[in-house]
C-alpha distance (Angstrom), angle and dihedral (degrees) to the residues before:
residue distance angle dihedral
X1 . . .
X2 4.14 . .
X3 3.55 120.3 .
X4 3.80 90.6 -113.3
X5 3.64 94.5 56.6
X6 3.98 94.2 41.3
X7 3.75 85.4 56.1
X8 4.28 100.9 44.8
X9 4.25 81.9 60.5
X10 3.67 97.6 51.2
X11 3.85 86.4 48.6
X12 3.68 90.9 53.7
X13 4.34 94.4 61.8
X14 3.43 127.0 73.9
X15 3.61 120.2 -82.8
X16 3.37 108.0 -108.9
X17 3.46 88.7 52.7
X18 3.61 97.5 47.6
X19 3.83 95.5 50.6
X20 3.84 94.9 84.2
X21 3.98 95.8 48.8
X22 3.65 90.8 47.2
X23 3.45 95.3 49.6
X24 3.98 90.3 44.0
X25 3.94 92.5 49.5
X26 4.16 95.1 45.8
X27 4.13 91.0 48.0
X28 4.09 82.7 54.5
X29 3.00 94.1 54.8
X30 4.71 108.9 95.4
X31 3.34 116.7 -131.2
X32 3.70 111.0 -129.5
X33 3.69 112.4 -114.4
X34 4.14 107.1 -108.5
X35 4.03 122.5 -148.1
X36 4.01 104.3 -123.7
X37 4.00 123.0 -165.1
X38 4.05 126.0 -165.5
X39 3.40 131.9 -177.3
X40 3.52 109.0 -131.1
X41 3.67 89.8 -163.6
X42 4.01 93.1 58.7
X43 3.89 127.9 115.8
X44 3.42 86.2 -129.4
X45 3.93 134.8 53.7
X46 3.42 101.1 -151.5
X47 3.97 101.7 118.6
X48 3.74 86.6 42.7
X49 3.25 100.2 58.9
X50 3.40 93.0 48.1
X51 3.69 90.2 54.7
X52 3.87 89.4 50.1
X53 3.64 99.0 56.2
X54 3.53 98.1 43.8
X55 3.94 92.4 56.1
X56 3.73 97.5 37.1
X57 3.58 79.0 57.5
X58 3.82 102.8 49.0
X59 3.64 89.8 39.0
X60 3.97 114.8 48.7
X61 3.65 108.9 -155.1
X62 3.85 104.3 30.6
X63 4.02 123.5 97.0
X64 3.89 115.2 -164.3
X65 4.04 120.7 -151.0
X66 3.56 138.0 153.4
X67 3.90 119.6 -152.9
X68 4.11 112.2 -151.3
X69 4.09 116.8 -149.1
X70 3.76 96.5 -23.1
X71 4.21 127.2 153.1
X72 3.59 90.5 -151.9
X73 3.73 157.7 48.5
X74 3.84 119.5 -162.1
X75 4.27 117.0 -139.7
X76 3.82 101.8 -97.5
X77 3.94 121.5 -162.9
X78 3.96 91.6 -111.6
X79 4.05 131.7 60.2
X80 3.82 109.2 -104.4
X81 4.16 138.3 -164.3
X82 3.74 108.4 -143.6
X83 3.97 115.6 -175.1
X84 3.47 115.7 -151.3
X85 3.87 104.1 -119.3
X86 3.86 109.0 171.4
X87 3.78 132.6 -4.8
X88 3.89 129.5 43.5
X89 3.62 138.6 -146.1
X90 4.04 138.3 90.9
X91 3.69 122.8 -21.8
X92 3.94 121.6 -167.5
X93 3.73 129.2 -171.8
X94 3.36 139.7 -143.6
X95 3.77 84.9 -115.9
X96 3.91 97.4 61.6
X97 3.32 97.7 -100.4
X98 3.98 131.9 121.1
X99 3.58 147.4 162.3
X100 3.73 146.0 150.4
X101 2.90 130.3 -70.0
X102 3.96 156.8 179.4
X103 3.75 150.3 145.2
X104 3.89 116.7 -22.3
X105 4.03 94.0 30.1
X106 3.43 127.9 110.3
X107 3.92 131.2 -156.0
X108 4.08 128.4 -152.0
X109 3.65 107.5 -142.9
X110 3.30 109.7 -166.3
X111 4.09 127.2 -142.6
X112 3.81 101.2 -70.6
X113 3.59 97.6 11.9
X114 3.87 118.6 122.2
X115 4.06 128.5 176.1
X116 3.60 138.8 -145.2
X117 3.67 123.2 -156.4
X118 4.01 131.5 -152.0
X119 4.05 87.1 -143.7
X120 3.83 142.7 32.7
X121 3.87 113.7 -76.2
X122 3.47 131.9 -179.8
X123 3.59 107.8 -161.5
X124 4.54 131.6 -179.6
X125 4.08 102.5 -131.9
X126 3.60 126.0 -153.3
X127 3.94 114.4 -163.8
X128 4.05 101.0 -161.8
X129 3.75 130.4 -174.8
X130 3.88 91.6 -123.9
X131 3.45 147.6 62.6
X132 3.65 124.0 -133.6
X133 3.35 123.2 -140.1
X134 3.37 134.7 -61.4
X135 3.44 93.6 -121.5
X136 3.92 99.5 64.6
X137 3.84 117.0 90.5
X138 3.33 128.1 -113.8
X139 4.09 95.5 -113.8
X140 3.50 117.5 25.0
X141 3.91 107.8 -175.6
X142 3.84 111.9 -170.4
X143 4.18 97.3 -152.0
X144 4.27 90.6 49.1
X145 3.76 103.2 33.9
X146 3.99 112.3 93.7
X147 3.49 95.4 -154.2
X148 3.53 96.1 56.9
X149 3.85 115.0 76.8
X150 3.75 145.9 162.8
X151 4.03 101.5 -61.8
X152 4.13 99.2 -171.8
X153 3.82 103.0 -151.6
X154 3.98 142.8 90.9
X155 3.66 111.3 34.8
X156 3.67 86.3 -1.8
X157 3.48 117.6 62.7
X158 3.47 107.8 138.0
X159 4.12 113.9 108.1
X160 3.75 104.7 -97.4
X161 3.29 101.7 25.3
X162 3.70 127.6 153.9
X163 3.89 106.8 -118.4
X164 4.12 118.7 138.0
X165 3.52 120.1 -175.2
X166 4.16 111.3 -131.4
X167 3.70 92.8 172.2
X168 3.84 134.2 6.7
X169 3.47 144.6 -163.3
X170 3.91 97.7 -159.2
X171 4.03 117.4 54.9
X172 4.01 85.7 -144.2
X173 4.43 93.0 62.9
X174 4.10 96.1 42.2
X175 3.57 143.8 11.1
X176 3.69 94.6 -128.0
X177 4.09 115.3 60.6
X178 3.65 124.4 -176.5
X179 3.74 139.9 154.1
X180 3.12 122.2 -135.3
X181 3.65 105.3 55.2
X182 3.73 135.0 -1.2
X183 3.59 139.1 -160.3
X184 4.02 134.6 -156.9
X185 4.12 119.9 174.4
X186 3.37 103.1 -143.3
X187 3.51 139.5 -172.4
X188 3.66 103.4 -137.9
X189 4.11 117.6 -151.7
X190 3.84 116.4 152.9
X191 4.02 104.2 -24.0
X192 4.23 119.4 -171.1
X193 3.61 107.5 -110.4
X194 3.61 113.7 -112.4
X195 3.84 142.6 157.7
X196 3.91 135.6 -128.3
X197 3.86 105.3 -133.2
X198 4.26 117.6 -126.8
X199 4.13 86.5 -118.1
X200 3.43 116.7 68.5
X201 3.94 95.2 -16.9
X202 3.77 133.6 116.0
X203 3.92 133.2 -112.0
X204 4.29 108.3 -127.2
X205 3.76 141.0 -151.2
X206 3.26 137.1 -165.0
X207 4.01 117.2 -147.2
X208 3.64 101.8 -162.8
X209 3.91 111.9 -143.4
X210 4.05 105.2 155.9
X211 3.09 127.1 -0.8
X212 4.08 127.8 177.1
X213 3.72 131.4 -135.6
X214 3.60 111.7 -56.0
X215 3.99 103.0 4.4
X216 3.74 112.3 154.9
X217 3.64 139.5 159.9
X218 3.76 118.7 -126.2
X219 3.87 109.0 -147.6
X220 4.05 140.2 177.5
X221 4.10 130.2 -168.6
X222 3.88 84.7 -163.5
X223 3.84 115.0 78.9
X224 3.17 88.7 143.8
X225 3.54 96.2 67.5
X226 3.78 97.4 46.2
X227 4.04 90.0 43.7
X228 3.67 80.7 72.7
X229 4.08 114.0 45.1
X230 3.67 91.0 176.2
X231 3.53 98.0 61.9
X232 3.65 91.8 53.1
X233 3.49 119.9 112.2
X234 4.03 134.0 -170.4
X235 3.82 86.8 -114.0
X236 4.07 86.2 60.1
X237 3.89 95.7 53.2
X238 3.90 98.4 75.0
X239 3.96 93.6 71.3
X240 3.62 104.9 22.3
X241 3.76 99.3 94.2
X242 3.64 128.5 44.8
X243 3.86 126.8 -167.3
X244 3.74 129.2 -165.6
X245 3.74 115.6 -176.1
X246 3.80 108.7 -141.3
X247 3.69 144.4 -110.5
X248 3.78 140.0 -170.2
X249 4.15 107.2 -99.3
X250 3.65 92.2 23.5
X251 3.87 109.6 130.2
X252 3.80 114.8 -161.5
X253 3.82 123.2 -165.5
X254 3.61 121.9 -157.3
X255 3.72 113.9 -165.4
X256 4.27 117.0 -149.6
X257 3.59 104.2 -72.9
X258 3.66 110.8 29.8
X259 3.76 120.4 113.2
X260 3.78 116.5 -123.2
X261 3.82 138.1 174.1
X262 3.66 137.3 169.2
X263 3.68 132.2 -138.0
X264 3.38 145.9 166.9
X265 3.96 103.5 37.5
X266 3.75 121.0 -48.8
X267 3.91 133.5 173.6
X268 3.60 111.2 -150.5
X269 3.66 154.7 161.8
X270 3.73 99.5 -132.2
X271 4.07 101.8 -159.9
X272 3.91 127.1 -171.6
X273 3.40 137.0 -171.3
X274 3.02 116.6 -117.3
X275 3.56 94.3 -4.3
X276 4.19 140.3 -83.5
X277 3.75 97.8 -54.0
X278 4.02 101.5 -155.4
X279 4.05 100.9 -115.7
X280 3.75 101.0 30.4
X281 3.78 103.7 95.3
X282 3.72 101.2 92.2
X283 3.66 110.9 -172.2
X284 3.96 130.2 -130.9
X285 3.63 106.3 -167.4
X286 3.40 108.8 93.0
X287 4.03 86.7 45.9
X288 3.44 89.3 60.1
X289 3.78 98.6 44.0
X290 3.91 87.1 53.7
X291 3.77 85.3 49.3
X292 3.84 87.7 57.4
X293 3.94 95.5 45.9
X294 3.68 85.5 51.9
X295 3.47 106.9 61.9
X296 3.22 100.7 19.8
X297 3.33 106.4 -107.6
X298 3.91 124.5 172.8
X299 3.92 133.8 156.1
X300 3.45 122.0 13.8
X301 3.85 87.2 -17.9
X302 3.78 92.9 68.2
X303 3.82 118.5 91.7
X304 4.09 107.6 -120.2
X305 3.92 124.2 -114.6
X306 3.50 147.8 171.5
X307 4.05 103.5 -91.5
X308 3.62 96.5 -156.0
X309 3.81 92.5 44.7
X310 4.11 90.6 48.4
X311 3.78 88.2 70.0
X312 3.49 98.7 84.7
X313 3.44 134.6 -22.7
X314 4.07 115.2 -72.5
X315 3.95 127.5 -157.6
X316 3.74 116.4 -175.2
């Protein structure tokens, strides 16, 4: 029975008895996963706090915070991944160890651990229900560390382009794997547009640390739409894409089942939680091509894709 028709009956009983099977039909209704952007930057923390309780809540067990122009860290109860977002200098921990540092690294601090700095830092921190192995260093910083070199792939396919691997899921892309969240600075030039599915996907943010003229990301909440080009109509074209030009200390969070791509030259910290799971990048572009074809559309009217990705359908 459609929605529609479900809802006509329940308006035809009394309300009292109504009021439960309402209630019942509107809580089964999903919410459709929304892309959310702070500025870390900002006087107020209004966009990320929004971004904190919606991922808190779609991932039990992680915290999100962000510490502006602090010296220190305090020892917290839980492991936590803090990405170095602005600042440089010397960091020591409570453990004895130290080391430079500066934008684009990222520091495991384990349960217990805390960390004092010589110089202002402002630093993204990820509280995460796991430890990673023992075996990981405490600062792994993706411009110093030998091991870790341009990795070509993703959102970065071009040949030449800058793309270090902080934290993998797959032994074969990085030397450092762990899983629970995973990390990949990324020079971002014209990326396919793609999709993480709900089951067995990942949630995604974008750290913004440079970004050049014009950079944007073009988004959509409705997948479900563009999954199906010939149920698309002209009416549906108006809200189906969303694009958000880019700035340096923006962080973007894109929730399991929201399209995303990047264009025009971004530097970021692309984050996922719990990490790239091989298979789960679901691409978009050749959806959007046959969209195009469809109605028609050509010029400005016509939705943008990826034209090498638009040949066939690609999974990653």
């Amino acid at each position: 029975m459609k929605p529609t028709t479900i809802f006509l009956w329940l308006t035809l009983l009394s309300p009292l008895m109504a009021a439960p099977f309402l209630m019942a039909f509107m809580a089964a209704k999903p919410e459709r996963p929304r892309v959310l952007v702070a500025q870390l930057d900002s006087p107020t923390n209004e966009g990320l706090e929004a971004i904190r309780q919606a991922f808190s809540t779609r991932n039990p067990g992680y915290e999100l915070d962000y510490a502006s122009e602090v010296h220190q860290l305090q020892p917290a109860s839980q492991p936590r991944v803090v990405f170095v977002q602005k600042g440089g200098g010397t960091a020591s921990l409570s453990t004895g160890e130290s080391s430079k540092v500066a934008v684009g690294d990222l520091l495991l601090l384990q349960a217990g651990t805390g960390m004092q700095t010589d110089s202002l830092l402002s630093m993204l921190i990820f509280v995460v229900p796991t430890a990673w192995p023992d075996s990981l260093p405490a600062f792994i910083r993706p411009d110093w560390d030998p091991r870790i070199t341009d990795t070509p792939g993703g959102c970065a396919t071009e040949t030449g382009a800058y793309r270090r691997i902080l934290l993998t899921w797959l032994g074969k892309v990085g030397p450092y794997l762990y899983h629970s969240l995973n990390a990949h600075r990324v020079r971002i030039m014209d990326s396919f547009s793609h999709y993480h599915p709900e089951k067995n996907g990942f949630d995604e943010f974008y750290l913004v640390q440079m970004v050049m003229p014009g950079a944007k990301l073009i988004t959509s909440e409705r997948v479900d739409l563009i999954e199906h080009p010939e149920k698309i109509k002209k009416k549906h074209l108006k809200n189906l894409l969303q694009y958000t030009e880019l700035s340096v200390g923006d962080l973007v969070y894109l929730p399991r089942g929201t399209m995303h791509r990047g264009v025009g030259g971004v530097l970021a910290q692309v984050i996922t939680v719990p990490g790239f799971i091989p298979g789960s990048e679901i691409g978009l572009d050749h959806h959007l091509r046959a969209i195009n074809e469809r109605l028609g559309l050509t010029g400005g009217e016509a939705l943008p894709y990826h034209e090498a990705a638009s040949e066939q359908a690609v999974i990653k």
